[in-house]
C-alpha positions in Angstrom: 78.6 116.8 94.6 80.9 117.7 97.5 81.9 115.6 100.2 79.4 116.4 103.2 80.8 115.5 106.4 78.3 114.5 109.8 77.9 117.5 111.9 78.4 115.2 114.7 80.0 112.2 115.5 77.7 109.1 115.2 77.7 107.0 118.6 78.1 103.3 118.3 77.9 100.3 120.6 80.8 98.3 119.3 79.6 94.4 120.2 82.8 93.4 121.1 83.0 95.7 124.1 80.5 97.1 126.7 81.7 100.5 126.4 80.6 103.2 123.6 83.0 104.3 121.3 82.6 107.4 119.2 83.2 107.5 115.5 83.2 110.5 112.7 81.2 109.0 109.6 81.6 110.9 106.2 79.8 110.2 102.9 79.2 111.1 99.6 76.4 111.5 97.5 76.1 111.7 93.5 72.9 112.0 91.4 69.6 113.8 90.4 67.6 114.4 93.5 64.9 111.8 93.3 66.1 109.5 91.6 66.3 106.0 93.3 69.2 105.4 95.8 72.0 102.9 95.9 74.4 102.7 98.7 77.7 100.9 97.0 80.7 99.6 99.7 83.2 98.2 98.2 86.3 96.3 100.0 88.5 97.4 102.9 90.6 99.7 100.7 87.5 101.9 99.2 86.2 104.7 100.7 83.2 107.3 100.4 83.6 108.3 96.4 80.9 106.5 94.7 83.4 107.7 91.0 86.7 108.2 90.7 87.0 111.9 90.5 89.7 114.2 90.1 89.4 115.5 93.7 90.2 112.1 94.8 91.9 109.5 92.3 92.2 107.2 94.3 89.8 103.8 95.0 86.7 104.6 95.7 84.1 103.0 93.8 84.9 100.6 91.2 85.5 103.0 88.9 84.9 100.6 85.5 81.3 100.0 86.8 80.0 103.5 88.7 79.6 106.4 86.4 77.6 107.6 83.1 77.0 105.1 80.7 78.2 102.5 83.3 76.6 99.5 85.2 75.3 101.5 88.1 74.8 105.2 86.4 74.3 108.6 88.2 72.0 109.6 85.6 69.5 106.9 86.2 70.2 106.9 90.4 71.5 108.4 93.5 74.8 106.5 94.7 75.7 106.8 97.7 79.5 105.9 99.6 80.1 105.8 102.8 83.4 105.6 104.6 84.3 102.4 107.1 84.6 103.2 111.0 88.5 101.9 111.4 88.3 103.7 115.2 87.9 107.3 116.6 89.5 110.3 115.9 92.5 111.1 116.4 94.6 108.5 115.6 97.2 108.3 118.3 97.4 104.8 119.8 99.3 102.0 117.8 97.7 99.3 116.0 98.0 96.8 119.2 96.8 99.2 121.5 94.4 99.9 119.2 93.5 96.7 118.8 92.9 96.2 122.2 90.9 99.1 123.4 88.3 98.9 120.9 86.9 96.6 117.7 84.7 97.4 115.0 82.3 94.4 113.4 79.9 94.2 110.3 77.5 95.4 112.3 78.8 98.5 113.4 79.1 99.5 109.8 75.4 98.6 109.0 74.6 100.9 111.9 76.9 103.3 110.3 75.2 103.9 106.9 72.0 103.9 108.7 72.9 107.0 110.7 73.7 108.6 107.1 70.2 107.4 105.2 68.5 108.8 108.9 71.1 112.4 108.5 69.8 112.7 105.1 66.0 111.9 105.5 66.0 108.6 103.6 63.6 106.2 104.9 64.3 103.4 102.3 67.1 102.5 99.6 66.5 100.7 96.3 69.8 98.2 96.5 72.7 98.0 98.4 75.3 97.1 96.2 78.6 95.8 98.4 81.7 93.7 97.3 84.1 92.0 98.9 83.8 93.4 102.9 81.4 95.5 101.5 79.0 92.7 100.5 79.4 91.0 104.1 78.2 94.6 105.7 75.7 94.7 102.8 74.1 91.4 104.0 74.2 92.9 108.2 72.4 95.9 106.9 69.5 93.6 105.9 69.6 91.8 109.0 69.1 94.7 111.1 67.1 97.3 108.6 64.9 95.3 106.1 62.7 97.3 106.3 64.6 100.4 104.9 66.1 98.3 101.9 64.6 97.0 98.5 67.4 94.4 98.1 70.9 93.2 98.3 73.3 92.8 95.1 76.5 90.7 97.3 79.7 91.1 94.7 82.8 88.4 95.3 81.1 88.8 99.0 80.1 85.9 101.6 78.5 85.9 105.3 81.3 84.5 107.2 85.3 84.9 106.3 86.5 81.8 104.3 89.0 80.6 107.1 92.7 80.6 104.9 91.8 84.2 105.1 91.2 84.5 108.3 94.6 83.2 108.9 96.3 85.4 106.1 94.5 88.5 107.9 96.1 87.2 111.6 99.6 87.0 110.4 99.3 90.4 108.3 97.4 92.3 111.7 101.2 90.8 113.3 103.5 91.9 110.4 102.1 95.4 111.0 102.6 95.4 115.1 106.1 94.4 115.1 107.0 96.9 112.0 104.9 99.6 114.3 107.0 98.7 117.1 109.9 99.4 115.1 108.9 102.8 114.1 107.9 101.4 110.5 104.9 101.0 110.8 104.2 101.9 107.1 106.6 99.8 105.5 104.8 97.0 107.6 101.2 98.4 106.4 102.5 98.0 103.1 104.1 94.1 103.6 101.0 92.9 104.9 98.7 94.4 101.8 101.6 93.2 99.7 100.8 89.7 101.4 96.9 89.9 100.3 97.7 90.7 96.8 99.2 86.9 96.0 95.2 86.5 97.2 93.0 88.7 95.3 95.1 87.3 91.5 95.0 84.3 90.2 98.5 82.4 89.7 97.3 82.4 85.9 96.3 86.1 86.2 100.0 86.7 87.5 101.6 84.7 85.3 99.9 85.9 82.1 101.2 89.8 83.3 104.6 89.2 85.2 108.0 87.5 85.0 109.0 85.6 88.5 111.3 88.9 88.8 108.8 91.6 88.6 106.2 90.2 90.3 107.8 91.5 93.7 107.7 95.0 92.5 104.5 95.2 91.6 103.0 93.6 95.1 105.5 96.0 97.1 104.0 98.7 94.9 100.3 98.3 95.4 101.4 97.6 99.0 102.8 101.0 98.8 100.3 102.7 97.5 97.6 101.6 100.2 100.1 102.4 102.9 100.1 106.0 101.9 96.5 106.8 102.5 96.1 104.1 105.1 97.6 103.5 109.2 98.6 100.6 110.5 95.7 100.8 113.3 92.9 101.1 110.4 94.1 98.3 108.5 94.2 96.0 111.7 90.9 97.3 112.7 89.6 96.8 109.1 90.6 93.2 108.8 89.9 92.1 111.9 86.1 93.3 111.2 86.2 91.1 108.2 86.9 88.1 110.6 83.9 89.3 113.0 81.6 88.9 109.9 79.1 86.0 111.2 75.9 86.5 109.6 73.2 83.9 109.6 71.8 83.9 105.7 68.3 82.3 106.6 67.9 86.1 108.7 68.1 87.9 105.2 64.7 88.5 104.4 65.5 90.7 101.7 65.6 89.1 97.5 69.5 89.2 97.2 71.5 89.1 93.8 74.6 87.2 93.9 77.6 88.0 91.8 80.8 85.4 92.3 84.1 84.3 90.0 85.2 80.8 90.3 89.0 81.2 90.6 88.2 83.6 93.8 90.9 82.3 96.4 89.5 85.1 99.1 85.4 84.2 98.7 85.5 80.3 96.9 82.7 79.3 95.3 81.9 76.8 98.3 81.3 79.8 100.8 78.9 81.2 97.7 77.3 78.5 97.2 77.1 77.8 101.5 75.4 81.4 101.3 73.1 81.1 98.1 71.8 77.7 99.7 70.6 79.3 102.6 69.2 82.5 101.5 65.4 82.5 101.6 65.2 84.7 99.0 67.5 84.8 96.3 66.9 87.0 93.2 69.8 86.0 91.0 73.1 84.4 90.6 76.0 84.7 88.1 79.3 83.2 88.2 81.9 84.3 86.1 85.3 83.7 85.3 88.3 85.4 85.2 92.4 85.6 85.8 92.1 88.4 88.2 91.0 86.3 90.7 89.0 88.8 93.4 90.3 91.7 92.0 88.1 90.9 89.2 85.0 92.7 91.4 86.8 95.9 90.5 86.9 95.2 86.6 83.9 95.8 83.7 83.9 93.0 81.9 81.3 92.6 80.0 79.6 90.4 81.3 80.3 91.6 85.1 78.8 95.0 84.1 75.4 93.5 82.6 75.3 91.0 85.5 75.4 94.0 88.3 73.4 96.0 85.9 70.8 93.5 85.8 71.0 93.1 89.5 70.6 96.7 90.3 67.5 96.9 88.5 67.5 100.5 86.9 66.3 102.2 84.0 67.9 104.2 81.5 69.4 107.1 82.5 68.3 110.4 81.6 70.6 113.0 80.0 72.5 115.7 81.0 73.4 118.7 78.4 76.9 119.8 78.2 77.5 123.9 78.2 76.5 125.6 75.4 75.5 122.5 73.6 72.0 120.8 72.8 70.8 117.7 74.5 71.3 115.0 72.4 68.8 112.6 71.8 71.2 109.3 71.9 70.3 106.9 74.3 72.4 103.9 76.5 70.1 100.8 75.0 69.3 97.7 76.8 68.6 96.0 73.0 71.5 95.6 71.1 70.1 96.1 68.2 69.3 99.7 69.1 73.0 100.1 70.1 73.8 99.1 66.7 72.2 101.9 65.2 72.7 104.5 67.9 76.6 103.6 68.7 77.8 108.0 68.1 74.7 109.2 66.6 74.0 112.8 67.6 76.9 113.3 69.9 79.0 115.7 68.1 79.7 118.5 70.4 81.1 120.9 67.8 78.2 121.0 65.2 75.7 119.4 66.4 76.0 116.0 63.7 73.2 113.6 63.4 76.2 111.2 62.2 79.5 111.0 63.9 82.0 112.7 61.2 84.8 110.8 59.6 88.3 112.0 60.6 91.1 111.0 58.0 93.5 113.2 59.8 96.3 111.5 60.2 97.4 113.5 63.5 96.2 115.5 65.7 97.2 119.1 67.6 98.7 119.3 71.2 98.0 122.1 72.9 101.5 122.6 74.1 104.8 120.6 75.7 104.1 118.2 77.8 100.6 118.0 77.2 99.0 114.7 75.9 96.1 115.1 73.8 93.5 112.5 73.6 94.3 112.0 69.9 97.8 112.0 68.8 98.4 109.8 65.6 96.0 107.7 64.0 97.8 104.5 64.2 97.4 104.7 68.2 94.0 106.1 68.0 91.4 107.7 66.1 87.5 109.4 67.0 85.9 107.4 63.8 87.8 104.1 64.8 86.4 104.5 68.6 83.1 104.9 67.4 83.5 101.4 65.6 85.1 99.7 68.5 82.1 101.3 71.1 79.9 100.0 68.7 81.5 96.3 68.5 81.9 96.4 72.3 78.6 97.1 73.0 77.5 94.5 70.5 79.5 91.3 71.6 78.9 92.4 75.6 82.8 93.4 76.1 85.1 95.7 78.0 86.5 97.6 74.8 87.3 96.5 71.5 90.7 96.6 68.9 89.2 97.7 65.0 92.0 96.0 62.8 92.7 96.2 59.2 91.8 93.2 58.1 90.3 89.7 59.8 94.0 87.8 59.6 95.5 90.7 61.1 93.2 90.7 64.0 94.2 86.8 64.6 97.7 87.8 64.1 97.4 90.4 66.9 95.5 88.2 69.1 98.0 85.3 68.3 101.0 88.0 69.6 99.8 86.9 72.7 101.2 83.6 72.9 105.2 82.9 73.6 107.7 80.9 71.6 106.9 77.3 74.2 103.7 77.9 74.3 100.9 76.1 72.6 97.6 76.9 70.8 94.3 74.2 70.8 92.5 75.4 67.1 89.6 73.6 65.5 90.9 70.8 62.5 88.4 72.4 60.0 89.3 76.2 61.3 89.4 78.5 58.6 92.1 78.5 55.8 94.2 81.8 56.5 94.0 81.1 60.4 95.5 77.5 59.4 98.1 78.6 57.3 99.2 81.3 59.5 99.4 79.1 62.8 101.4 76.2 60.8 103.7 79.2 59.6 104.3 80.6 63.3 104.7 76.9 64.4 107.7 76.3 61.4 108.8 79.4 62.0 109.4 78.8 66.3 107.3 81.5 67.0 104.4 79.0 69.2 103.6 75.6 69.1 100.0 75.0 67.0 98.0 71.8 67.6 94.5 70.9 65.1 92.1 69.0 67.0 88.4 68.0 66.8 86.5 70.3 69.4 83.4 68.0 68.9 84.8 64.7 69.9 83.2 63.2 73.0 86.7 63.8 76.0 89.5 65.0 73.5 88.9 68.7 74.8 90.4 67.7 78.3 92.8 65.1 77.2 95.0 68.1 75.1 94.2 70.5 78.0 96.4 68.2 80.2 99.6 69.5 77.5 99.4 73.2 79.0 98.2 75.4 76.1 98.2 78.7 76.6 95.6 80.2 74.6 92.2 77.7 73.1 91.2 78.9 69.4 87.6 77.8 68.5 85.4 78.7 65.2 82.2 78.1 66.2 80.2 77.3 63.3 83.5 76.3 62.1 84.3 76.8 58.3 83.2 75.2 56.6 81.3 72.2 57.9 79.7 73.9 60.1 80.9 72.1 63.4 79.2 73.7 66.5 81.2 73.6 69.6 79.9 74.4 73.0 81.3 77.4 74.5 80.6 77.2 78.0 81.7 74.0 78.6 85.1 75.1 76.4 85.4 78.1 78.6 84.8 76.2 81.5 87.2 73.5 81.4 90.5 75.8 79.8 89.4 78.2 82.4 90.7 75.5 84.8 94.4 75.8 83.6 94.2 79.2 82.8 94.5 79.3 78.9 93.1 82.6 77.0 89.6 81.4 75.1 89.3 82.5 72.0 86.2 82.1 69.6 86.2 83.7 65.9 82.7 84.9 65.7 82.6 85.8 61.7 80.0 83.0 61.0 77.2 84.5 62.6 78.3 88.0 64.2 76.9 89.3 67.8 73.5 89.7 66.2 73.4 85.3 67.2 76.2 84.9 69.5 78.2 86.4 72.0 80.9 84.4 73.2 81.9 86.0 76.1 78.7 85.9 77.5 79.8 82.3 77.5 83.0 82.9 79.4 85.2 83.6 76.8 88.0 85.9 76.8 88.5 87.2 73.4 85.7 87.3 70.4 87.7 87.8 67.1 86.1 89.1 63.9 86.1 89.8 59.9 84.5 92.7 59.6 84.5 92.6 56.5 81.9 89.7 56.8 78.8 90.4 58.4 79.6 93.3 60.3 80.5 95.5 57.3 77.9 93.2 55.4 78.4 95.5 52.0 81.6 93.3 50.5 83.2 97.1 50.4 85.9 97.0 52.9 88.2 94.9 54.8 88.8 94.5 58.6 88.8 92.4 61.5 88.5 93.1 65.2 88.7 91.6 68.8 86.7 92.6 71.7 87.9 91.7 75.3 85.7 90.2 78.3 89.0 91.8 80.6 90.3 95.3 80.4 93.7 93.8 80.9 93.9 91.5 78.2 92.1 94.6 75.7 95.2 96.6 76.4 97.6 94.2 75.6 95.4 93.3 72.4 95.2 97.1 71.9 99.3 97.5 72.4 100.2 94.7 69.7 97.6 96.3 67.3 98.9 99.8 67.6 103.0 98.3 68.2 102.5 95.9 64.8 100.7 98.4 62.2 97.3 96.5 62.5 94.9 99.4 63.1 92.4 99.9 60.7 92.1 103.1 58.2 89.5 105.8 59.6 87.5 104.8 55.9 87.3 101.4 56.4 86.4 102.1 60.1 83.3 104.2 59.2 82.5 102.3 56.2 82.1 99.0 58.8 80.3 101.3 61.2 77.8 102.2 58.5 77.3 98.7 57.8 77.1 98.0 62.1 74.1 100.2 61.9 71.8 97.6 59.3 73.2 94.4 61.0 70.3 93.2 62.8 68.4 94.0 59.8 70.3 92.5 57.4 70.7 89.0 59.9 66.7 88.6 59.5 66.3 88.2 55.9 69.7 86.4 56.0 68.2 83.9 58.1 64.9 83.6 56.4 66.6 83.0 52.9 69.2 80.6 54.8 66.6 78.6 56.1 64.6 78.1 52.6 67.8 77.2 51.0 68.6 73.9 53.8 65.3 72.7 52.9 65.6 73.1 49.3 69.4 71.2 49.7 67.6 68.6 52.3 65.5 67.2 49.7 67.3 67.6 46.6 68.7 64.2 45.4 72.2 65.5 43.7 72.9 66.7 47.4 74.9 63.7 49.7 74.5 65.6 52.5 74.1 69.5 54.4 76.1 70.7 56.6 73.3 73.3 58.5 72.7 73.8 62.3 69.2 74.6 61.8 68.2 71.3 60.9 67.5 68.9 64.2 69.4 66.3 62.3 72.6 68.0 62.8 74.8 66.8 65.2 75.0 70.4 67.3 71.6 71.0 66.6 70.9 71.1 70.6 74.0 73.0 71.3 73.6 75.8 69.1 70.0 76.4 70.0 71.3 76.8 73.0 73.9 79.3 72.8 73.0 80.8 69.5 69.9 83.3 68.9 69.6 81.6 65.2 71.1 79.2 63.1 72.8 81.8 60.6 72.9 82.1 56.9 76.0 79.7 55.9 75.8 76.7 55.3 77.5 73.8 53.2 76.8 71.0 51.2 78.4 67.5 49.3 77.0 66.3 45.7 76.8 63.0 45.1 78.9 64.1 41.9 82.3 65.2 43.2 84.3 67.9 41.9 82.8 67.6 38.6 79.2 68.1 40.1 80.0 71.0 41.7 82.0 72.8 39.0 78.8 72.4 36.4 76.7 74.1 39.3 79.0 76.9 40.1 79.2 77.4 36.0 75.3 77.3 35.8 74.4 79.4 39.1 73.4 82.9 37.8 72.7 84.9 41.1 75.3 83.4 43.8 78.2 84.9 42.4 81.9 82.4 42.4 83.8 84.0 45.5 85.5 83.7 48.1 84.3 85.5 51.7 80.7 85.8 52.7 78.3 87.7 54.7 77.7 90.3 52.2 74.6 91.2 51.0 74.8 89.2 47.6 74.6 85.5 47.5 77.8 83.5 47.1 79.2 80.1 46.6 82.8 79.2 47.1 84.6 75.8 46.4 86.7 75.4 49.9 88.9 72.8 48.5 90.2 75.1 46.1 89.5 78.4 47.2 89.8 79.2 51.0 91.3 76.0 52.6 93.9 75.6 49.3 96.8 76.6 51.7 96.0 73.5 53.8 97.8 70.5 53.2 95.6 68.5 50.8 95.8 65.4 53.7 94.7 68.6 56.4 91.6 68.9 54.4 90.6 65.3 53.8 90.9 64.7 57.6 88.9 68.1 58.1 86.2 66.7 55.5 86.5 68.7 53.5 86.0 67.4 49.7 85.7 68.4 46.1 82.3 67.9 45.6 82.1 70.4 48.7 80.6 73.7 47.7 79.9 76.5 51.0 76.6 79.2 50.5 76.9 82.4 51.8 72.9 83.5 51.4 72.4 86.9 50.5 69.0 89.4 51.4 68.2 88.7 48.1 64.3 88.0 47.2 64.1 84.2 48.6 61.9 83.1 46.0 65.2 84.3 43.4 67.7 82.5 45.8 65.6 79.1 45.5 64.7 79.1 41.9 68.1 80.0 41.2 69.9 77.2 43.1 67.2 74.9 42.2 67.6 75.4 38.3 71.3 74.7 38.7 70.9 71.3 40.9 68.7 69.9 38.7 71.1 69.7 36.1 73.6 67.9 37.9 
């Protein structure tokens, strides 16, 4: 829809001053008439444009988190953005004369937006969605209209300026008055937002983008870029409303959802939690965590977008045909399991598919020179491969994911991210390949590698005091089955800024998401329980941060890694039956740790499910089941186990799992051989070890099966 400007200008009584000032409001509305309504304000840099839109590419709404199939959809609501006052029309006085004729406060821009929901006929709004300043004028609007609002969603927002700022806002309002009285008035616009970038990012999240030399370039350009489409009088007006902000939470009679990040240096979680603790009514709170600091209110993580989806409360959105071609009847699903199946079905817009086609071209057309196609060469991208990562994305609740071709090449890709000094925490009893391939990089110079015990009460934060840069975790770990908890992991490398990273192959997004956790990465083998067929091999990673996704995305497409179109729909095929395939995975699993519990050749299992395990509490908590692998010592050694694998007629002798047939595999000799035989003693890992990978097989087959070969030992 077209911008719509007020026929006339809007009069407000400033608070700071007696007399009126007059101020032209403009707005813009997208959605189905109707459909519930959403004001969204976002910080001092956004303006009206609920979506980025070609008209206007520049920041309007956060444009990861507003738009179809998106936290806050047009399909299923009306959004609406309005402008901030930053002073009358026309701009002619400098910012300090500016400054001292007039000021503009929270409340001014709550009055604001009510003068646009009165313009329009709107008696009442279903949220009011406002980050950063945003949230702070969010909060007013309650204050004043309660009324004429169903609740507030507060994003990286508080109800009084944390007071650093305030002082970082005072010396920028005096970098711009001097440049102004200079004649530069846009090179000191642009200083003084360069100034409250080294704010908004994390010394991490710059660090883990920039070298100490480019770090002034990109601050000078972002400071650039605002001072193009910004004066020096609106930015002082702008940020000397934020200081203004004094809003009493106990007045907010409204429910309000809270959404905060713990490495905010602009709204710390103190002044959240100052705010939650007062609020009488308070519908939710997430804190999240992530290297961009407060910028990370403008990113979709995956968790981020679930949390403000959840917040805004909507339904699912209803479709919209394109030209010329039938509606299709694919949904956005709040069930995962429904995503799984749905992930590309029915949107082909050329014949009308039920299945998304397979595309084995290996390039693709541009329409002429200088153009850039969506698809170019396969390597760098292909449709059938972005149906798989959609699919996987959508599954372990991240920003994007990287389909590689196999599970060791997604770990090498993910490992790419690490520099020659810098260390990597993994697991003792990780598995084999990811062992041999860190000792390798670590011989080799390419990173420093460190085993540890992730279960042993305080050694988590005594090797986070050596600096690693990125945390590897297996969680079950293979193949004792260790369970480590995730949030607290997350939490505590979080601290020092480290990439998290948890291989997820044991029990797939159908049980666990780790980034829901506050993880950064979730690395798979696809060719495990995501394919779940034994017909293809591949790996992936999905990304909680759109940053750290594109530089997982670069190394796959720079190295080679991608994975086949084939493989990709063959692992998509198999995405579809997951959750399917999980449930009688789990039921056999289950059967088969009882049947090993009680079984007197067995020393001992190695099974999360049972309460005698020692993350038994753990997993329950963070997992949605206990999984379908599990492992187990005779009392017989290497010799026991080498009559049952001989006498076992339906698990099959093989290495990998998650397939629909049942295996066994020997680790000592089979996937952890490349470990250092003194590795895999201190790991516990022995000869009379044998590890089950449970098929969907009939469970009464599986038992009599394993049951017939253990009582011969």
């Amino acid at each position: 829809m077209p911008d719509r400007w007020m026929p006339e200008s809007l009069r407000a009584n400033c608070e700071e001053q007696a007399t009126p000032v007059s101020f032209r409001v403009s707005y813009e509305l997208a959605g189905f008439p109707g459909d519930p309504l959403v004001v969204v304000m976002g910080g001092i840099s956004a303006n009206r444009h609920p979506c980025a839109n070609q008209a206007d590419p520049g920041p309007g709404w956060w444009r990861d988190l507003a738009g179809p199939d998106k936290a806050i959809d047009p399909r299923s609501c009306r959004i609406l953005g309005v402008d901030f006052l930053a002073g009358p029309e026309p701009d002619t006085d400098s910012p300090a004369e500016s400054a001292r004729k007039f000021k503009v406060t929270p409340g001014d821009q709550a009055d604001a937006v009510a003068a646009v929901l009165d313009h329009l006929g709107e008696g009442a709004i279903h949220r009011f969605v406002g980050a950063s300043y945003g949230g702070m004028v969010a909060l007013e609007f309650a204050v004043r209209y309660p009324p004429r609002v169903g609740g507030v969603v507060a994003v990286a927002a508080a109800h009084r300026p944390h007071p650093l700022g305030a002082g970082i806002r005072a010396v920028q309002r005096a970098v711009v008055d001097l440049a102004a009285a200079g004649d530069r008035e846009a090179d000191g616009v642009a200083l003084a937002r360069a100034l409250a970038f080294t704010t908004y990012k994390t010394s991490a999240g710059l660090d883990s983008r920039f070298s100490p030399q480019n770090i002034e370039s990109y601050l000078m350009g972002k400071g650039r870029e605002f001072a193009d489409r910004t004066s020096g009088r609106a930015f002082n007006t702008l940020t000397r409303s934020i200081d203004l902000g004094a809003i009493r939470p106990e007045d907010v009679s409204v429910p309000v959802s809270v959404i905060a990040w713990k490495e905010d240096l602009n709204v710390p979680l103190w002044l959240v939690e100052e705010l939650v603790s007062r609020l009488p009514s308070v519908e939710s709170v997430n804190i999240l965590s992530s290297d961009a600091g407060h910028d990370a209110f403008l990113l979709g993580s995956g968790a981020y977008s679930a949390a403000l989806q959840a917040a805004v409360g909507l339904g699912a959105p209803r479709s919209s045909p394109a030209r010329g071609v039938k509606a299709p009847h694919n949904l956005v699903a709040d069930d995962v399991a429904t995503a799984a199946v749905r992930t590309g079905v029915a949107a082909d817009p050329a014949y009308g598919a039920v299945m998304p086609p397979l595309y084995l071209s290996s390039n693709f057309q541009f329409q002429g020179i200088g153009t850039e196609p969506e698809y170019d060469y396969t390597r760098s991208a292909n449709p059938t491969r972005d149906h798989l990562c959609a699919a996987l994305a959508r599954l372990e609740n991240g920003t994007g994911a990287v389909a590689t071709s196999s599970g060791m090449s997604a770990v090498s890709v993910v490992l790419s991210l690490v520099g020659a000094d810098e260390l990597v925490l993994a697991p003792h009893d990780c598995y084999g390949g990811t062992h041999r391939l860190l000792t390798g990089l670590d011989r080799a110079g390419r990173l420093r590698a460190r085993f540890i015990d992730f279960t042993e009460p305080g050694r988590l934060r005594e090797e986070l005091s050596r600096g690693p840069r990125m945390v590897w975790v297996e969680t079950p770990s293979n193949p004792l089955l260790r369970i480590t908890d995730l949030a607290k992991t997350a939490r505590l490398a979080r601290r020092i800024g480290a990439i998290t990273v948890a291989d997820n192959t044991f029990l797939s997004p159908a049980l666990q998401r780790p980034i829901d956790h506050g993880f950064d990465l979730a690395v798979h083998s696809t060719t495990k329980f995501i394919n779940g067929h034994s017909d293809v091999v591949g790996g992936a990673v999905v990304a909680a941060d759109r940053g750290l996704l594109e530089e997982v995305a670069w190394w796959a497409n720079a190295s080679g890694a991608s994975q086949s179109p084939f493989d990709s729909f063959l692992t998509l095929r198999g995405v579809r039956t997951l959750h399917a395939r999980v449930r009688q995975h789990e039921e056999n699993a289950a059967a088969v740790a009882d049947l090993l519990a009680g079984h007197p050749a067995v020393a001992r299992v190695f099974y999360p499910g049972h309460p005698g395990h020692p993350g038994h509490e753990i997993a329950k908590q963070q997992q949605k089941g206990f999984g379908s692998i599990l492992s187990f010592d005779l009392k017989g050694g290497r010799e026991a186990a080498r009559g049952l694998t001989d006498r076992l007629k339906l698990f099959i002798l093989a290495e990998s799992l998650g397939g629909v047939e049942s295996l066994v595999c020997h680790p000592d000799t089979m996937t952890h051989a490349a470990m250092d035989p003194a590795a895999r003693r201190q790991a516990g890992i022995t000869g009379g070890m044998l590890r089950l990978s449970v098929g969907i097989e009939s469970t009464r087959d599986v038992l009599s099966d394993l049951e017939s070969g253990l009582d011969a030992c």
